[in-house]
C-alpha positions in Angstrom: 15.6 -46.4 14.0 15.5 -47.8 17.6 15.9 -46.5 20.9 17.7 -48.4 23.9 16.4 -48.8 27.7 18.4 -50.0 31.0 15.8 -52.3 32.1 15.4 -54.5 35.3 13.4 -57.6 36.3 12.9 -59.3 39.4 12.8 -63.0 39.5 11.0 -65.6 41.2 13.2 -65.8 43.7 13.4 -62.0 44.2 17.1 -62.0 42.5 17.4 -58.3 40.8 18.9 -58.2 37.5 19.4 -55.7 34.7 19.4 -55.5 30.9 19.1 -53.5 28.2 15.8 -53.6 25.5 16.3 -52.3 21.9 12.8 -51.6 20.9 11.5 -50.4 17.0 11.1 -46.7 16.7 9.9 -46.9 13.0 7.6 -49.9 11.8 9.8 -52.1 9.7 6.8 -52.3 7.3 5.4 -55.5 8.0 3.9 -58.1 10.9 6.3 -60.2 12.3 4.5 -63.8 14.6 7.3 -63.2 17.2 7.9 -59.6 18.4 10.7 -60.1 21.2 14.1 -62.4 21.5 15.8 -62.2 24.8 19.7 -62.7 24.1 22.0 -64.6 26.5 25.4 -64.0 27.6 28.2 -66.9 27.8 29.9 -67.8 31.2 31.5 -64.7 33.7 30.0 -62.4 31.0 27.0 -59.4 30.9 24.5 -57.9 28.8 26.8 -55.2 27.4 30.2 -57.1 27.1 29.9 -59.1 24.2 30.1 -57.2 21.0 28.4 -60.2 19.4 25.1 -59.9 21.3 24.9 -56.0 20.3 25.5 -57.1 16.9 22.6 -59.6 16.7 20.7 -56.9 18.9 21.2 -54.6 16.0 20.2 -56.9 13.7 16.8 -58.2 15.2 15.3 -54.7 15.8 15.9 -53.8 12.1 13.9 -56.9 11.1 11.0 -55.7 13.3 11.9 -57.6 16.6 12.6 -56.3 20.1 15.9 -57.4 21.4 16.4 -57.6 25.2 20.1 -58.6 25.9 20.1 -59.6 29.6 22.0 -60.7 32.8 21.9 -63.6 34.0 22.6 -64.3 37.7 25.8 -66.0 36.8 27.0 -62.5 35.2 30.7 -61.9 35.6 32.9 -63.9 37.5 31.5 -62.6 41.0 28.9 -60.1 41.7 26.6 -59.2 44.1 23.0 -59.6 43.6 20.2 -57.9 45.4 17.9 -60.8 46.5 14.4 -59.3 48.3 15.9 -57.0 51.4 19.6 -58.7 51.1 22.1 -59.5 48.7 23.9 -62.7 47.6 26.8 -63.5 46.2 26.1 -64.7 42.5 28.6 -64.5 39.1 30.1 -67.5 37.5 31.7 -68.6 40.2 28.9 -69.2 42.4 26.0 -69.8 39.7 23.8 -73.4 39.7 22.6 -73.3 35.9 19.5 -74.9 36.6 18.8 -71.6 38.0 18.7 -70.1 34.6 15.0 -71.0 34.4 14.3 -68.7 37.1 15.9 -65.8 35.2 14.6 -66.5 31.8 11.4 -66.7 33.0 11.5 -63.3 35.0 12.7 -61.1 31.5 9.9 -63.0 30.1 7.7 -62.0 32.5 9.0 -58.4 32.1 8.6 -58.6 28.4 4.8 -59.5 28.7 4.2 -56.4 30.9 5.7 -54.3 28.2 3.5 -56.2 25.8 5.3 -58.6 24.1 3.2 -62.0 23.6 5.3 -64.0 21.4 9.3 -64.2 22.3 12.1 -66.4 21.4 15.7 -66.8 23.6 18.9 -67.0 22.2 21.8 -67.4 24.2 25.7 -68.5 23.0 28.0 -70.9 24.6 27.0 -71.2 28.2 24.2 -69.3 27.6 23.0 -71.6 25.0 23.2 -74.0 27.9 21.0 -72.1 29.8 18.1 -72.1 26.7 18.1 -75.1 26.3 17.5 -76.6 29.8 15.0 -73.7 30.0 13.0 -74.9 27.1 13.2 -79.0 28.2 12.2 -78.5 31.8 10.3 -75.0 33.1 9.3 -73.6 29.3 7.6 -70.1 29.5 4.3 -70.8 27.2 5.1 -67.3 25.6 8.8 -68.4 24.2 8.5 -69.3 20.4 11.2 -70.1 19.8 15.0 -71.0 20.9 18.2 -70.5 19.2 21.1 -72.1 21.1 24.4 -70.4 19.3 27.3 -73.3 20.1 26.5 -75.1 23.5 28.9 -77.0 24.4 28.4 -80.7 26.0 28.8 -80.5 29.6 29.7 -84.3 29.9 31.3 -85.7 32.8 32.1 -89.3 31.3 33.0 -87.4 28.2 35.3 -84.9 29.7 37.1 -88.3 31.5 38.0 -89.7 28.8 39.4 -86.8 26.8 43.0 -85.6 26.2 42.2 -83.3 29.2 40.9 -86.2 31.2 44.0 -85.6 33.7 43.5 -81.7 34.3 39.6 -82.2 34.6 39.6 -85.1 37.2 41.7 -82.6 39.2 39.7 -80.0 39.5 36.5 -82.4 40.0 38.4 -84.2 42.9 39.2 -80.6 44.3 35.4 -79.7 44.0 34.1 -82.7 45.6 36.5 -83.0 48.1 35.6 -79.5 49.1 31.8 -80.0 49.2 32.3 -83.2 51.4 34.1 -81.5 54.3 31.0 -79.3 54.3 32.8 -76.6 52.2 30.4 -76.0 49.0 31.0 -72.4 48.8 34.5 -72.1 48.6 36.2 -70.6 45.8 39.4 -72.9 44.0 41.1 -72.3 41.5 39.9 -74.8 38.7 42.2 -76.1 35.8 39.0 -77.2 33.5 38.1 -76.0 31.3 40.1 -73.0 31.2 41.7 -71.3 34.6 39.1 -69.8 36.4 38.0 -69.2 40.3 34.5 -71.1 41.1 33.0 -72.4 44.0 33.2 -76.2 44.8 29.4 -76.6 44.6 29.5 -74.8 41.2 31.9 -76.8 40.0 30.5 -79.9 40.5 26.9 -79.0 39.5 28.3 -78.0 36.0 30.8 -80.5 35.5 30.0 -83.4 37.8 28.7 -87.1 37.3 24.9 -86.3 37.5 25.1 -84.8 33.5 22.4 -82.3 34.2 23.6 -80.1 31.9 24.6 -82.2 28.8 22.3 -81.1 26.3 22.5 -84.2 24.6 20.6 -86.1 27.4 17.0 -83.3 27.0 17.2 -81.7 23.5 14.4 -84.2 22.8 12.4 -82.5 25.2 12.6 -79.3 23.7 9.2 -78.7 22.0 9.5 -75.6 20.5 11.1 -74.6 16.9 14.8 -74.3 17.5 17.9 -73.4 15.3 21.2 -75.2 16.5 24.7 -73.1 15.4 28.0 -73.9 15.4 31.0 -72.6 14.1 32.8 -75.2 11.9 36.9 -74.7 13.8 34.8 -75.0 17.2 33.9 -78.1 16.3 36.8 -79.4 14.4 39.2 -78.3 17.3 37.7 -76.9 20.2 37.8 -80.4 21.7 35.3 -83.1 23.4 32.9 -80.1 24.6 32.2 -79.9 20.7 33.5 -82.5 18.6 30.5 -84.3 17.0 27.7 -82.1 18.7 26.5 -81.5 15.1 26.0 -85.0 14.4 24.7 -85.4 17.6 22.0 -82.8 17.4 20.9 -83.6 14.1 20.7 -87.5 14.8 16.8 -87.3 15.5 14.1 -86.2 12.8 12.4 -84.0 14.8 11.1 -81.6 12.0 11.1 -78.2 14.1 15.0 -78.6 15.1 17.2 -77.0 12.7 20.8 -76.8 12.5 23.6 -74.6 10.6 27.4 -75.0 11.0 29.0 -72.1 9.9 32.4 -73.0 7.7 35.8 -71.4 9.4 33.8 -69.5 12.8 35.5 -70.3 15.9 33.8 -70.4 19.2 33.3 -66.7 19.1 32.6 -66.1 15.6 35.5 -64.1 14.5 35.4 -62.6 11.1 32.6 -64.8 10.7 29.5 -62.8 13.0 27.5 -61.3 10.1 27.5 -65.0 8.9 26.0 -66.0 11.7 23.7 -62.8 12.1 22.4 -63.9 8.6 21.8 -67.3 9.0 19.2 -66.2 12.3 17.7 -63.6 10.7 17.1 -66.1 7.4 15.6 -69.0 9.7 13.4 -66.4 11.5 11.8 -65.3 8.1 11.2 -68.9 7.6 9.7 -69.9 10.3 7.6 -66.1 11.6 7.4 -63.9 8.4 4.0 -62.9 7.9 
């Protein structure tokens, strides 16, 4: 049995966000070495939207781990956020990812006070992003673990010379022309990756020459054990963002990165999400049982 909570944490920053913690009601029977995972949502979505992130929620409390599925400040595609004694604009329209490791470290902050010690972060698509820039540059010293469920590479160069090339460098000359006539928050109507409203200094943050986000470029500076998934028809057609990122990952033998690519899961997992519920809850046995 378990029992679910409408949390809040405050970060840093004084941002205010919400999220839900599915905690053990019954011992599972024996002592698990991490006792939290706090699961990330993908781009413009929440902690309750994705049907996925309840799924794995499920999952992980059955095993014996707390699951905390949270917002991040880029939830939705615009929101309001309150920010100390005033409110911002935040969603995915506005978001700088980098700001990610101001959130993940406020829900790990909350889970300590609720007395959680040991705590891993999972987060899909954008959200695995998120995790893993979190874990190469401001790593809490409580998180464990990391489990980046199919990031996608955020590469400028790459994205320029892809079959979208023409579409992309649109929506990237939009964005910086924007920002250079002093207009950074205004919202567009990008044509990459997918149709979507975002701010001109959102856009080129994510998608613009300086790479921060390719996680390519710092998943060598990710110390802690980590388990890399993909789906295998994300990665045979879901374009440059994940063609070869397999290959990629796995190209350094650092012996505490795993990686599983799960054969016919799309981007979302599809038919295919007790696969991928499996193959966490097997590499967490492996590497915290007992």
């Amino acid at each position: 049995m378990s029992q679910v909570e409408l949390v809040r944490a405050t970060t840093e920053d004084l941002v205010r966000l919400e999220g839900a913690l599915q905690t053990v009601v019954v011992d599972s029977g024996s002592p698990r070495q991490l006792d939290a995972m706090i699961l990330l949502h993908g781009v413009g979505s929440n902690f309750y939207g994705s049907m996925l992130m309840e799924s794995l929620a499920g999952a992980l409390v059955q095993m014996g781990i707390s699951a905390l599925r949270v917002n991040t400040r880029g939830h939705d595609t615009v929101s309001t956020a309150r920010c100390g004694d005033g409110v911002k604009r935040v969603g995915a329209a506005y978001e700088i990812v980098a700001d990610a490791c101001l959130d993940i470290a406020g829900w790990v902050e909350f889970l300590v006070t609720r007395g959680h010690r040991t705590i891993g972060v999972l987060g899909h698509s954008l959200g695995a992003v998120k995790a893993c820039y979190a874990m190469a540059h401001q790593p809490p010293p409580q998180v464990a673990c990391v489990i980046p469920v199919s990031p996608p590479r955020l590469s400028c160069a790459a994205f320029r010379e892809s079959a979208d090339s023409g579409r992309f460098s649109q929506s990237l000359g939009e964005a910086e022309s924007l920002v250079a006539a002093g207009r950074p928050d205004e919202l567009f109507l990008s044509r990459f990756p997918f149709p979507t409203l975002m701010s001109a200094a959102c856009y080129v943050d994510k998608y613009g020459p300086a790479e921060r986000y390719n996680v390519l470029e710092f998943v060598d500076r990710i110390k802690c054990p980590s388990l890399y998934v993909f789906g295998q028809s994300e990665v045979e057609q879901g374009g440059i963002a994940f063609a070869g990122m397999p290959e990629a990952i796995r190209s350094t033998e650092d012996t505490g990165r795993d990686l599983q690519v799960i054969p016919g899961a799309d981007h979302f997992y599809t038919g295919q999400a007790p696969v991928l519920i499996e193959t966490v809850l097997n590499w967490l046995e492996l590497r915290f049982s007992g």
